[in-house]
C-alpha positions in Angstrom: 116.1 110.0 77.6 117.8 106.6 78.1 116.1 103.4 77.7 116.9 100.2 80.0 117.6 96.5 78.6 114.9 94.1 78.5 115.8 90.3 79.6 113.1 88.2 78.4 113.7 84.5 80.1 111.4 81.7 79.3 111.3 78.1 80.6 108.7 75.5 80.5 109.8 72.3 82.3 108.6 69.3 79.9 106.6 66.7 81.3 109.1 63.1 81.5 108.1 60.7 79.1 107.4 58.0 82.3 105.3 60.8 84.2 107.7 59.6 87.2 108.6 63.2 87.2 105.6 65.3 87.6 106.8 69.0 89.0 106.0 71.4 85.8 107.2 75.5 85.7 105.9 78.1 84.2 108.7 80.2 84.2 107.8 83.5 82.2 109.7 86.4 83.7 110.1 89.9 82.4 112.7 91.9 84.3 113.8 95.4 83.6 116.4 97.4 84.1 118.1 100.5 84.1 115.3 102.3 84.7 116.3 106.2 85.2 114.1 108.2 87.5 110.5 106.1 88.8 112.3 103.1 88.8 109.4 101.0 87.5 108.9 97.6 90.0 107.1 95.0 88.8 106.3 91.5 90.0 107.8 88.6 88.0 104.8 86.6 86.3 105.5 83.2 86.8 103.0 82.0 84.4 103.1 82.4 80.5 100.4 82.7 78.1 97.8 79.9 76.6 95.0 79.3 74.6 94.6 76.0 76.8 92.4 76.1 79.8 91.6 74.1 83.2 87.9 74.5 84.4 88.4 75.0 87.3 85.3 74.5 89.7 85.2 75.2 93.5 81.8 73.6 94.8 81.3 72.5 98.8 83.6 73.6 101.5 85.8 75.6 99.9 83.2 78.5 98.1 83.0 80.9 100.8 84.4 84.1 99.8 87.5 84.5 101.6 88.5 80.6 100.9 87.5 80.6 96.7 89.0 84.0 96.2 92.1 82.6 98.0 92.1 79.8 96.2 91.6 81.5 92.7 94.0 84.2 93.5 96.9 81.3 94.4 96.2 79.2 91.2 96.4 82.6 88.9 100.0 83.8 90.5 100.9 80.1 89.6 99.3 79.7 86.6 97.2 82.9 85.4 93.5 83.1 85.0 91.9 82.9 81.9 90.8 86.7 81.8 94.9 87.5 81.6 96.0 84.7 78.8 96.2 81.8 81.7 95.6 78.3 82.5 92.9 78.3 85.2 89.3 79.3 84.3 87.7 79.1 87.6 83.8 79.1 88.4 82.8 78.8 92.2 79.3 77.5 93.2 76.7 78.9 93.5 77.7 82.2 92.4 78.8 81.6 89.0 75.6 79.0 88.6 73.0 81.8 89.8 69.5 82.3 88.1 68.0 84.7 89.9 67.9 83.9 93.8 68.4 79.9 92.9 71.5 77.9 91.2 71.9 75.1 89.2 75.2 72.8 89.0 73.7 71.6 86.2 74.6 74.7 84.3 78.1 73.8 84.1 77.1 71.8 81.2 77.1 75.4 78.6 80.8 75.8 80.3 81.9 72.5 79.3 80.3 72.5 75.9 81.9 76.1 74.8 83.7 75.3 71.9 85.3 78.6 71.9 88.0 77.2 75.0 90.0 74.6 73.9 90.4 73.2 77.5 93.0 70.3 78.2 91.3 69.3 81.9 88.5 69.6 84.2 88.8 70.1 87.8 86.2 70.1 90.4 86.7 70.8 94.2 83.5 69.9 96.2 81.4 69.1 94.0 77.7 70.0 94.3 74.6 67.9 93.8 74.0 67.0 90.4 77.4 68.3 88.8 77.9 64.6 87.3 74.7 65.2 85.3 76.4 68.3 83.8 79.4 65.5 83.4 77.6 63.1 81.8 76.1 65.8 79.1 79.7 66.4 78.5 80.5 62.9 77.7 77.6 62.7 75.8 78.9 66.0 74.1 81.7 64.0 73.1 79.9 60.7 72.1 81.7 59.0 75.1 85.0 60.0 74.2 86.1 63.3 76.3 89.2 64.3 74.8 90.2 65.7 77.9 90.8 63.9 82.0 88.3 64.8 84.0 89.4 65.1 88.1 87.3 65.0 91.0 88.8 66.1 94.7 86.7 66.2 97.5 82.9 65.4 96.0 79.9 66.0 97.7 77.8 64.2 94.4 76.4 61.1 93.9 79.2 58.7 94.6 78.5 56.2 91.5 77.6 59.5 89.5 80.9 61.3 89.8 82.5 57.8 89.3 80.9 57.3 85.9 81.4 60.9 84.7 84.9 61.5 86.0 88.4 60.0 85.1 89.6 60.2 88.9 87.9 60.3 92.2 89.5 61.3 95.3 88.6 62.0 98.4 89.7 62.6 102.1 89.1 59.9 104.6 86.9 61.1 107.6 86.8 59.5 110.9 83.7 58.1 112.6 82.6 58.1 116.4 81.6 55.2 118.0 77.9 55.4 117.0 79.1 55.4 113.4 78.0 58.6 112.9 80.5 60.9 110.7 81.3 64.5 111.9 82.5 67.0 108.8 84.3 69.6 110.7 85.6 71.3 107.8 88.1 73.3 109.6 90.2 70.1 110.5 89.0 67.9 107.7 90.4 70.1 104.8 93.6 72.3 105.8 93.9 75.1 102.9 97.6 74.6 102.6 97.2 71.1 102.2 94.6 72.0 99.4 97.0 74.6 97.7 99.3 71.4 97.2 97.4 68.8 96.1 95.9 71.2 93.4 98.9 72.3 92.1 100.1 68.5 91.9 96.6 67.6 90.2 97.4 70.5 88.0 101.1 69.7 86.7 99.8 66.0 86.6 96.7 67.2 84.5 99.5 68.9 81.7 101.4 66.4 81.3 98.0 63.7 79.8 97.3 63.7 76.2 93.4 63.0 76.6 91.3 61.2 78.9 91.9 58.2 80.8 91.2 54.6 80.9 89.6 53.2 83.7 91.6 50.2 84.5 94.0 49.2 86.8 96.6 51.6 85.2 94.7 54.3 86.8 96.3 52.9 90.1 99.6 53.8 89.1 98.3 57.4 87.5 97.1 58.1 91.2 100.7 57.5 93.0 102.1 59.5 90.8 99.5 62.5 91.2 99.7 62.2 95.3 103.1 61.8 95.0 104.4 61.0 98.7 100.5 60.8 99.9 99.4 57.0 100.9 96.1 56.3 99.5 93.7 53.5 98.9 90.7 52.5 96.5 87.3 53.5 97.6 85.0 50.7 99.2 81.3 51.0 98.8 79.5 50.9 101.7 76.5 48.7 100.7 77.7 46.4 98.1 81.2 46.2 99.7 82.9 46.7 96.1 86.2 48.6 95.6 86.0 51.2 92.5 87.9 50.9 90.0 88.3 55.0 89.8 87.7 56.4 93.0 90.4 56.5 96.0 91.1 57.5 99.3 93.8 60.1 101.2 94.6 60.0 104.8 
C-alpha cells in the first residue's frame, strides 16, 4: 500500500529586540498528502509544543460556561492548552477553586507555587476577591523577586492589592450617570471579540519579557506597546487623587 509525503513546516516569529514589533506565530503545521482511499483530513495546529506555560485565570464576568469555555477553546486553537503540550493553562473561578459547595481564590496560591510548571506569565481576567493574597504568597514564594510578569485585565480585587501583587493593571473605563452612580452592564461593557484581542496581544507581549517588570515609568511605554493602537491612561485613585504607577485605563 502506498504511503503519502509528510511536509513538516515550522515557524516561530522572534520577538524584535525593541518590542516595537509585538505580533508572535506559532506556526506548527502538519499537512499530509497523498492519501489513497479515506483521505485522512486534519486541521492544521497552529500552535507547537512547550514545556512553558501561561496561567491563565478567568475570574468575574467572563466565567459563565458558554463565555470561559469560549474563551479557553480560542486561546488553545491559538496557542494549545497545557493538557495537549501548549501554552495556556487555564483555571476559571469558582469551578476550578471549589471545596465542596464553597471556593476560595485564595487557592490559586498551590497553582502558582507548583514547581513542576515552569510558567513564563500569569494572566488573570476578572479577578475575584482576594486573588492578590494568592499573589502576594507568590511573591513571597519568590522572596519578592517573581521571575515571571504578572498581568491583570479587568480586576474585580482590591484595587491597591492587585496593584502591589501584579506587574500591570488594566482595566476598562465605565461610565457614570448623573448621580454618580456606576452601572456594570456587562454585555456592553466587555464585548468578547474585543476580549479575544486584547488577550492574544497580552499574550504575544507576555512571550517576548525575560522576567518580571519594574514598576517605573518604563512601564508606561510597556503598556503602548501591549494595547498597541488602544488609547489609554494611568489610573487615578478616587480618594487620595493619586495616579498609579502600574495600573491604567482603556476606553
Amino acid at each position: 500500500m502506498m504511503m503519502g509525503g509528510l511536509l513538516l513546516v515550522f515557524s516561530l516569529a522572534a520577538c524584535s529586540k525593541n518590542n516595537k514589533s509585538n505580533d508572535i506565530t506559532h506556526d506548527l503545521q502538519l499537512e499530509i498528502k497523498d492519501v489513497e482511499k479515506g483521505q485522512i483530513s486534519q486541521k492544521a495546529q497552529t500552535w507547537h509544543i512547550t514545556n512553558k506555560r501561561i496561567l491563565f485565570v478567568i475570574g468575574y464576568g467572563f466565567n459563565d460556561e458558554e463565555q470561559s469555555s469560549d474563551l479557553i477553546s480560542f486561546l488553545g486553537q491559538k496557542y494549545g492548552l497545557d493538557e495537549n503540550g501548549g501554552l495556556i493553562y487555564p483555571l476559571v473561578y469558582p469551578d476550578s477553586f471549589r471545596h465542596g459547595t464553597r471556593s476560595y481564590a485564595t487557592d490559586l496560591t498551590y497553582e502558582l507555587e507548583d514547581v513542576e510548571k515552569e510558567y513564563s506569565a500569569v494572566l488573570v481576567l476578572g479577578a475575584p476577591e482576594r486573588t492578590h493574597v494568592a499573589l502576594a504568597r507568590l511573591q513571597d514564594f519568590w522572596e519578592q523577586s517573581v521571575p515571571f510578569p504578572v498581568l491583570s485585565l479587568f480586576p474585580q480585587d482590591d484595587d491597591l492589592g492587585i496593584e502591589s501583587t501584579s506587574d500591570i493593571v488594566i482595566e476598562k473605563a465605565q461610565i457614570a450617570d448623573m448621580t454618580g452612580t456606576i452601572t456594570l452592564d456587562e454585555e456592553s461593557l466587555y464585548d468578547m471579540d474585543e476580549i479575544k484581542s486584547l488577550l492574544t496581544d497580552s499574550i504575544d507581549y507576555l512571550l517576548c519579557l525575560n522576567g518580571s517588570l519594574t514598576k517605573d515609568s518604563s512601564l508606561q511605554e510597556h503598556v503602548k506597546n501591549l494595547l498597541k493602537d488602544r488609547k489609554f491612561y494611568r489610573y487615578l485613585d478616587p480618594e487620595t487623587g493619586l495616579q498609579s504607577i502600574n495600573h491604567f485605563v482603556i476606553n
